[in-house]
Structure formats: C-alpha cells, structure tokens
N, C-alpha and C positions, 0 to 999 in steps of 0.2 A: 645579340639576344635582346629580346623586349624587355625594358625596363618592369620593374616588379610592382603589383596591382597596388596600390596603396591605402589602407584601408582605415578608420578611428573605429573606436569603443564602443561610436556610436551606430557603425553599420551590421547589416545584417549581417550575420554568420553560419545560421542552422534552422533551416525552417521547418519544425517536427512537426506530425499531426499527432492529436489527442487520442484518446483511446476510442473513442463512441461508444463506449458502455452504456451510456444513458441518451444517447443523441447521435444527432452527425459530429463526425469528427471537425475539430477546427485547426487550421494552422496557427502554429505556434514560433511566434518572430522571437528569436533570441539571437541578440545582439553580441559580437566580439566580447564586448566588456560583462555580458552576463557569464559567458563561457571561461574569462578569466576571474571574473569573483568569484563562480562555484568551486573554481580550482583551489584560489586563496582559503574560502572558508574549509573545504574539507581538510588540506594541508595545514591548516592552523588544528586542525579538534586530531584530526584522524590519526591511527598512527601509522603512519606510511612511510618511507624512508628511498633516499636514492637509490637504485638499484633493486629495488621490488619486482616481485613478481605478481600481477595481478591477475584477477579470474572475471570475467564476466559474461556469467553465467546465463543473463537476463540476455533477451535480442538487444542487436543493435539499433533497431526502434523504440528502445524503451532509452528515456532518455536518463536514467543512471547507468546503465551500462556504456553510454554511448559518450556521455559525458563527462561524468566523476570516474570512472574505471577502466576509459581508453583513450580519450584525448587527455585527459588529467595524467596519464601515463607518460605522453609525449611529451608531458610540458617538464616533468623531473627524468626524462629520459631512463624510464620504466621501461619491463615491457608486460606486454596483456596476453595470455589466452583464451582467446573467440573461437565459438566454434559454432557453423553453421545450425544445426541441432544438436540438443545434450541430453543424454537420460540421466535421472538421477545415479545410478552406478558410474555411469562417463564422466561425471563429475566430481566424484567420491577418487575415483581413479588419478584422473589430472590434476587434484588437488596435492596427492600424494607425489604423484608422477614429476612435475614441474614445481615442489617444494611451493606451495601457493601462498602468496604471504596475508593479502588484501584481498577479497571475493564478494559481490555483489547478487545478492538474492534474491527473489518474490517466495514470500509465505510458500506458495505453492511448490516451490522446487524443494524448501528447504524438508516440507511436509513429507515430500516422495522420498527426499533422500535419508531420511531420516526412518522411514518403512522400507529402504532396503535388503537387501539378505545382508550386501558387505559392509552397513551401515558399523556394525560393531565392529569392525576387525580395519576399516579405513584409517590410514595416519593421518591427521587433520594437525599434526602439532606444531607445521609450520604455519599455519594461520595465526595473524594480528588481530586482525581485524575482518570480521565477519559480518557486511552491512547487509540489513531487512529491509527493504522499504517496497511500498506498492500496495499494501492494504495490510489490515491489521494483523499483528503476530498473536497467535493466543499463545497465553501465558504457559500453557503446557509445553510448547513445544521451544520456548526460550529456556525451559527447565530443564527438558530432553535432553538440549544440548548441553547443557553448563555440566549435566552430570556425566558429558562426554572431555569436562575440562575445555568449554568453548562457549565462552560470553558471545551471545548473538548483539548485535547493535542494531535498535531498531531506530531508523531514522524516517522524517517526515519530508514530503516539500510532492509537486507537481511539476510535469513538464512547466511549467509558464514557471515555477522558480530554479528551474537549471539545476540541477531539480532539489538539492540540503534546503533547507528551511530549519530543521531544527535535525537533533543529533543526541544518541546518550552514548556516553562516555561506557567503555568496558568494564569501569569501576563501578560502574551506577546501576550494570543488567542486575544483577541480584537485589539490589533497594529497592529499582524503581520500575521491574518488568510490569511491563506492558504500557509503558510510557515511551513515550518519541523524542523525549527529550526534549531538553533546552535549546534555544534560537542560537542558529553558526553567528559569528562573530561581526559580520558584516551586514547582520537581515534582524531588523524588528519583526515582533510579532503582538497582534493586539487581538481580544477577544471580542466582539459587538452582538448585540439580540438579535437574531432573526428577522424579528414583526419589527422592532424601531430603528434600529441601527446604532443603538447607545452603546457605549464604553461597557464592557464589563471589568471590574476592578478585583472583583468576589473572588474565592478560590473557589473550582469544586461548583461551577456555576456555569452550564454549559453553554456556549454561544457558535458563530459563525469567526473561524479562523481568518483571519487578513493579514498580509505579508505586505513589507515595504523594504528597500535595497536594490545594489548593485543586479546584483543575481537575476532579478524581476523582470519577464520577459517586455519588450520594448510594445507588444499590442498583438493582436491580430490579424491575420496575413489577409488583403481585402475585405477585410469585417469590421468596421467603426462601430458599428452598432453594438457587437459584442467587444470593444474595445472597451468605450465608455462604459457598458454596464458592469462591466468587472472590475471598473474604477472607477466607481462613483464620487472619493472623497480622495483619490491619491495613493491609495491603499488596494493593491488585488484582494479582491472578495474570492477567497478560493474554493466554497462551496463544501469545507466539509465544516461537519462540528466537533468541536472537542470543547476541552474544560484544563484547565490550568490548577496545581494543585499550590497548598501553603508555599512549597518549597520550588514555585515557579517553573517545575515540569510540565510539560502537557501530554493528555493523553487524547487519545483520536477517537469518537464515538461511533461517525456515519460521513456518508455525504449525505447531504441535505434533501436532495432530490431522489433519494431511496427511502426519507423519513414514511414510515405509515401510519395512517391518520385513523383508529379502529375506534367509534364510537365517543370521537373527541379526546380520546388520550394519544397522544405521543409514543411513537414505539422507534426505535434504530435498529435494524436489524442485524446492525455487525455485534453487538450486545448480546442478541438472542445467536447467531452463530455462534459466536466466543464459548457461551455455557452449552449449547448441545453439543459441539464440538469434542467436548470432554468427555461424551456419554460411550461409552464400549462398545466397538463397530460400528463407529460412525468415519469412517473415511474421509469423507468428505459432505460439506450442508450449503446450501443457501436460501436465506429469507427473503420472502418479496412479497408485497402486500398482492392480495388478487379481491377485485370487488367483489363487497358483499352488499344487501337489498336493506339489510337491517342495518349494518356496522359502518357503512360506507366501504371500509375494507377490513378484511380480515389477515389472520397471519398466516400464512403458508408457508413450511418448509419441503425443500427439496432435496431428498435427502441420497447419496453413495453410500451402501454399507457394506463390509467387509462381508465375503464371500461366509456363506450360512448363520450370518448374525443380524439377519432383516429382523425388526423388529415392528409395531404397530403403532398409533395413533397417541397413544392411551401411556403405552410403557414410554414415550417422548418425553409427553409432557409431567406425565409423575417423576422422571429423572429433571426437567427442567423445574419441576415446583422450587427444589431444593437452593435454586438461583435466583429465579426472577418470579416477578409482582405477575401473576392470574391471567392480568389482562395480556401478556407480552409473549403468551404460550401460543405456539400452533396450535390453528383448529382446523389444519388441512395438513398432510402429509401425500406428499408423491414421493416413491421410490424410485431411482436412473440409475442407470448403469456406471454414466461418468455425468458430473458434475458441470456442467457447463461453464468455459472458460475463454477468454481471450489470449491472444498467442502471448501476451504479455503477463499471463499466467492470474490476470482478476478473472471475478466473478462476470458474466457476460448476462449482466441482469434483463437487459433487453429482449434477451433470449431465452432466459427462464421465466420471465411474465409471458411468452409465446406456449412455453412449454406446459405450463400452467392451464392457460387457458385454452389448450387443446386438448390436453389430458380432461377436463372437464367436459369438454365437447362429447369427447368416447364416449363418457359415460350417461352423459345425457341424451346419447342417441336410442 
C-alpha cells in the first residue's frame, strides 16, 4: 500500500464557493486547521455529546452543514442524517424518527416547518441543540418555537470563518432573541466604521463585523486581489454590519452591500424585513433598494402572502409605521408567488433587483 498523503494545519482541506447573492461566487481556501478549530469551538459552547445523533438539514454546500454537523460528526464519532432533498414535514418526521439530538437550520427551513400541518403534533423533544445560522432569525419565529419547548440558537459566522464566529447559548434564546451571540472560544471579533475603519468600542453602535482566529479561512482560491482586500489590517472584513450590546452580544443588522442609500439616509433591509415579516399573511418579504430619479433609491418590497390575505401598498406601510422611522417604509410593493431564494435557502437578492426591474418594465410598457 502507498504510504499515507501527509498533510499540516496549514494545507488546504475544502475549497467551498460562496453563495453569489451579491456577486460571482468566490472560492473559499479552508485550511485542515480551520476545519479542526471550527470543530474545537463548537464542541467547546455546543451541547453535543459522543454518540449523537445529528441532522443536517442545510445542503452539503452550505458550509454549516458540511462542516459543524457532518465532518464535526466524524471527528466525535457521531452520526449525521443528510438527505439529498428535505421538505419541511421530512424533516419534522426524521427528527422524530432518528431521535435527532443536534440539527442545523436556515431561517427559511425553519419558517416552513414551522407552517406545517404536523408542525404541532411532531416530537422534537429529543433535540439539544437547534443551530440557526445563514441570515437573520426574526424574533417571531425563535418565540414560535420556544413555546414548542425548543430554544433556537441562532449563531453567526461565513464560509471564509468555518463557519461559528459567534454562538448564544440555549440559556440566553429567551434574554437575548435575535442576537447571534457571543465570539466561540477560539475567534475574536472587533466592530470598525464603514467610511474610516476606526475601532468601535460603543455598545449599540453599528459598524462592519471583522473576525480574527484559527477558524479564519487561509485566502482566496486564485484571487489575491480579493485576498488582500478582505484583509486589510489582519483582520477578515466580513461585509455584514451589526452592533454589539452593553452585555457584549452582538446582533446582525445587514450586509453591507444590500445597505440602501434613499435620499442620504441609511436603510438595512433585513430591519425592515424583520418588522413586515410579522404583519398577517405575510409569508414570506424581501427588501432591495430599486433606483429612484428623486431618492437616488427608494424601498421596495417583495412580498409572498398567504393564500387570500394579499394585501396593498398603504395597509404595509401603516402595519410598518408602528416599527420603523417614515423614511425606511416601502414605497413600491410587488406581490410573487414564491419569494426568491438560493438553494442555501437566502434571499437571491440579485434576482429580485431583476425581478423588480422588470415588473416595472410591464408596466411601463
């Protein structure tokens, strides 16, 4: 037999690509020793135990599922349930079925399984630990479950950090829902200004997120150029913004490159999803800025509503007064069928600015 490949910490291991939500996708170098520190830190906060049974639910190209909930399996001699495609009832079922202890989520799956018929009658009580991660949880639906007796954990981090970044504790859904928690054990996290790139120290003072650690992917797969600019000081610039509270939680606002700029104010649209989200037959929304002549851009939503509960323009935004500041209200509404989404269950913002600006077209014809 050929003697065995020999490999350090410091070689390559997994070369994911990004999602292209916003862009072309990039390769993503993650190195051996990021794949065994994302193990360490989850294994350090999470509660997982030998002999588990894991769920993940997410594709195997999303790299928490691929990562933290099947090769992190391997390494405690776990085992995982994957499964080519899942409906939310398939998984409400196999949860039950395979007494599931640890299971890996995007918002979106959890949203459907949560509106299914067997939602109420599924036994979920073998779950520990129920991780969110991949875009923001609205607080409704961490509530959903908890009054199902099931603390959601909504955790942060990117493919390029393997992917924990930060983590809340099951003790802490109820205090600190809609926060992502405090930095895993192994990975700092610092806040910096957008426009300067200064420290922010403030609580409650929103900035650009930067991650530094093991975890931290080793660069870009033939891309230096985007190597360097995501590390300008040593520190990955991860492109979303949040804000860090007294008690050194952080919550997630946006990514940066979805901010809409309407008339010189500042708008994040996962803010204005969060609070229309909660409106009655609203299934499913997304915000994206679409130019305007006067505002430079204005706010548009895109809105899924529950079969015979479509609603108008006007009844939106009077349910949104009751949340957010005037300016940060749609003043375009498009109603779909389904919500436009990537297989990795985000918002496929690229393709709703398309969707937008053809819907406009129609009517301008």
């Amino acid at each position: 037999m050929p003697d065995p490949l020999r490999t350090s910490m410091d070689d390559l291991g997994i070369l994911m690509f990004t999602s292209g939500t916003t862009g072309l996708p990039k390769g993503v170098m993650l190195s051996f020793g990021n794949i065994f520190w994302n193990s360490i830190n989850v294994d350090t906060l999470v509660d997982t135990r030998p002999g588990d049974m894991n769920y993940a639910a997410a594709p195997l190209f999303h790299i928490g599922a691929l990562n933290s909930f099947t090769i992190r399996a391997f390494v405690r001699g776990n085992a995982t349930v994957v499964r080519r495609a899942v409906t939310p009832e398939q998984a409400l079922l196999d949860i039950e079925k395979y007494r599931v202890n640890s299971a890996f989520l995007v918002p979106a799956q959890l949203t459907a399984m949560a509106k299914s018929p067997v939602f109420n009658d599924a036994d979920m009580s073998s779950l520990r630990a129920t991780i969110c991660a991949g875009a923001p949880v609205p607080t409704s639906l961490i509530q959903e479950y908890a009054a199902k007796g099931m603390a959601v954990q909504q955790a942060w981090g990117l493919t390029e950090t393997a992917p924990f970044a930060t983590y809340l504790p099951a003790r802490m859904t109820g205090v600190k829902a809609g926060s992502c928690g405090e930095p895993m054990p192994y990975t700092e996290i610092k806040l910096v200004d957008v426009d300067t790139g200064a420290d922010i120290e403030e609580p409650h003072v929103a900035g650009e997120l930067c991650v530094r650690g093991p975890n931290v992917t080793i660069g870009y797969w033939n891309d230096l150029e985007a190597t360097a600019k995501a590390f300008p000081d040593g520190w990955f610039r991860s492109g979303d913004i949040g804000y860090r509270d007294e008690d050194g939680f952080y919550f997630i606002v946006d990514r940066r490159k979805d901010m809409i700029i309407s008339g010189g104010e500042n708008i994040y649209p996962a803010e204005v999803e969060r609070a229309l989200h909660r409106m009655e037959g609203v299934r499913d929304i997304a915000v994206v800025g679409g130019p305007d002549p006067k505002w430079g851009e204005t706010v548009v939503a895109v809105v899924e509503f529950a079969a015979g509960q479509e609603t108008d323009l006007e009844a939106l935004r009077a349910f949104g007064e009751t949340q957010l500041a005037r300016y940060k209200l749609p003043r375009e509404l498009w109603a779909v069928d389904v919500v436009p989404r990537n297989a990795a269950g985000k918002l496929d913002k690229a393709a709703i600015r398309r969707l937008v600006l053809d819907r406009r077209a129609e009517v301008a014809r």
